[in-house]
C-alpha positions as CSV (number, residue, x, y, z in Angstrom):
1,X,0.0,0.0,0.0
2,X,1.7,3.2,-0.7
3,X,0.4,6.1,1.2
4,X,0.4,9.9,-0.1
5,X,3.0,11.2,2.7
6,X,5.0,8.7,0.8
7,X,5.1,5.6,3.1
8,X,5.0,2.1,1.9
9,X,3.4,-0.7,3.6
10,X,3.4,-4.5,2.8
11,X,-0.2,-5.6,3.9
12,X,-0.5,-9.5,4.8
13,X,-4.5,-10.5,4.7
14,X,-5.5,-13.4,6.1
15,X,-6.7,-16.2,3.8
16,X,-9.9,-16.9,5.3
17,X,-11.0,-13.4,5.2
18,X,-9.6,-11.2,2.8
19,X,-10.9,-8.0,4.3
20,X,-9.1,-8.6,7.8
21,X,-5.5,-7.9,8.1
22,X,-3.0,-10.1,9.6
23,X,-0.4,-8.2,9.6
24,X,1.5,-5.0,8.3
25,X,5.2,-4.0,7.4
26,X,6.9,-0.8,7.0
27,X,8.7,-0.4,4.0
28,X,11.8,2.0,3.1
29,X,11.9,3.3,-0.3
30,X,15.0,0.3,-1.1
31,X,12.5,-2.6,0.5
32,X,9.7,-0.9,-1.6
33,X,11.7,-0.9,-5.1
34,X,13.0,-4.7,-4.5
35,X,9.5,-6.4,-3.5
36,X,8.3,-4.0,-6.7
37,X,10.9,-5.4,-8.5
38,X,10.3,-9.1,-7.3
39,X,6.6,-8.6,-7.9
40,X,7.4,-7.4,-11.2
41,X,5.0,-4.6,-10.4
42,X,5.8,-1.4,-12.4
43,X,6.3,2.1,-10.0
44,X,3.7,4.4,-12.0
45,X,3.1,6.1,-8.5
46,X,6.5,6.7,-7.8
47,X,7.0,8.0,-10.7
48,X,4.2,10.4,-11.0
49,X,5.3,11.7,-8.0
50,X,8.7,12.7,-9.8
51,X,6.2,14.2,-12.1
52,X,4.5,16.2,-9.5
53,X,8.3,17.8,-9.0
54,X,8.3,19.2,-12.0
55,X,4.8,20.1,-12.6
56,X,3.2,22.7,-10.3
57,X,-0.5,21.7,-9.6
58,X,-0.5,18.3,-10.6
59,X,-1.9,15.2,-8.4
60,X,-2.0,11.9,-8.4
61,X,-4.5,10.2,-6.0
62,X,-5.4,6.5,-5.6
63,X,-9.7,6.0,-5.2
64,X,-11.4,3.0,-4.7
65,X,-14.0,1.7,-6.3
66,X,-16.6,1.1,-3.1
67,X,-18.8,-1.8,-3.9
68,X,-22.2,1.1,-4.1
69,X,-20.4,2.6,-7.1
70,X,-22.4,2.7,-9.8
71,X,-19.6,2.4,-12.1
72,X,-19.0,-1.4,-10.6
73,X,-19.0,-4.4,-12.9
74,X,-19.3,-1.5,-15.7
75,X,-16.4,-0.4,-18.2
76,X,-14.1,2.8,-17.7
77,X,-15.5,4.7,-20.8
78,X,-18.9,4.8,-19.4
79,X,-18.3,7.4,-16.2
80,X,-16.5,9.5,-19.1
81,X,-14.1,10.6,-16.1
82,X,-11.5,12.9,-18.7
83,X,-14.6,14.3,-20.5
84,X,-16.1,15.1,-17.6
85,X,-13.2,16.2,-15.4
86,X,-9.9,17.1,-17.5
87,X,-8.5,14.6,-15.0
88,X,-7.2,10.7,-16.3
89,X,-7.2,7.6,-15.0
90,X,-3.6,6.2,-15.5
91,X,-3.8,3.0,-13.4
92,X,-5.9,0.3,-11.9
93,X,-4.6,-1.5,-9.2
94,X,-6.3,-4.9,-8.5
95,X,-5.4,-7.6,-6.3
96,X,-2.0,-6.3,-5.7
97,X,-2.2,-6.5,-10.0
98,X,-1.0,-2.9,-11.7
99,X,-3.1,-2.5,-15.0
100,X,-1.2,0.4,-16.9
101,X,-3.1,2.6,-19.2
102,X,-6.0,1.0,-19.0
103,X,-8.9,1.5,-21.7
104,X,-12.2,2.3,-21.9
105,X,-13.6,-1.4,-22.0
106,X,-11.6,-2.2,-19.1
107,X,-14.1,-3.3,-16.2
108,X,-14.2,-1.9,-13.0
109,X,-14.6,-3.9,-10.1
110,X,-15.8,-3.4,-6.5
111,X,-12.3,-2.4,-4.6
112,X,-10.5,-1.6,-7.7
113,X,-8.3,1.0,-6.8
114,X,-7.7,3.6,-9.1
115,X,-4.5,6.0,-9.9
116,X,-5.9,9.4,-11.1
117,X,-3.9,12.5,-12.3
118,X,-5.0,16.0,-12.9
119,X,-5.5,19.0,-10.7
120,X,-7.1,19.2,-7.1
121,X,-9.9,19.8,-7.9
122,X,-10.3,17.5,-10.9
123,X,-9.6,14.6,-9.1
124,X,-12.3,15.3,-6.9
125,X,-14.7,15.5,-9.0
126,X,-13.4,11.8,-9.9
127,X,-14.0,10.6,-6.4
128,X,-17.2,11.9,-6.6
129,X,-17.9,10.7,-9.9
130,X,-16.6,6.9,-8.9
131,X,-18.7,6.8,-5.5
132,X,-21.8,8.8,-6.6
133,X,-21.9,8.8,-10.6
């Protein structure tokens, strides 16, 4: 799980119920890159946050997709978020699975999470749009 103050965490769920945690481990940004690495997970986050260095106003957040959404078990295109917003989705993380660039027939799912980019207030309005429609 990687935090926006920048911490990383390696969360262990427990098999029978995959909503409770068992257990949770701090990671430093090296223990971060290997387990990345191991996974074979790509680091869009930490790299839009070298992004966010260079360009003044823009954010990244990560939303969930809460199981009320109306936009669950439906494709990306139909909540029209860059239309809508100016703001893109770049990622959709799923099961500890990155899905890069994902298009607008790609499903969402209840507890997707999803990496957004665009301005403050833009990706808002995508919170909004992903909880409320």
């Amino acid at each position: 799980m990687s935090h926006r103050t920048g911490r990383r965490d390696l969360v262990i769920y427990d098999k029978e119920d995959p909503d409770a945690v068992c257990q949770t481990v701090k990671l430093n940004d090296e223990e971060a890159d290997a387990l990345a690495e191991l996974l074979g997970a790509p680091r869009i986050v930490a790299r839009l946050n070298q992004l966010h260095q260079q360009v003044e106003g823009l954010v990244s957040v990560q939303l969930p997709i809460p199981a009320g959404s109306p936009y669950a078990g439906r494709p990306m295109g139909e909540a029209r978020v860059r239309t809508r917003t100016s703001a893109s989705i770049v990622a959709v993380v799923r099961s500890g699975q990155v899905f890069a660039s994902p298009g607008p027939d790609f499903p969402f799912n209840a507890g997707d999470i999803v990496v957004v980019v665009g301005g403050e207030e833009s990706t808002a309005e995508v919170a909004d749009i992903l909880a409320n429609g």
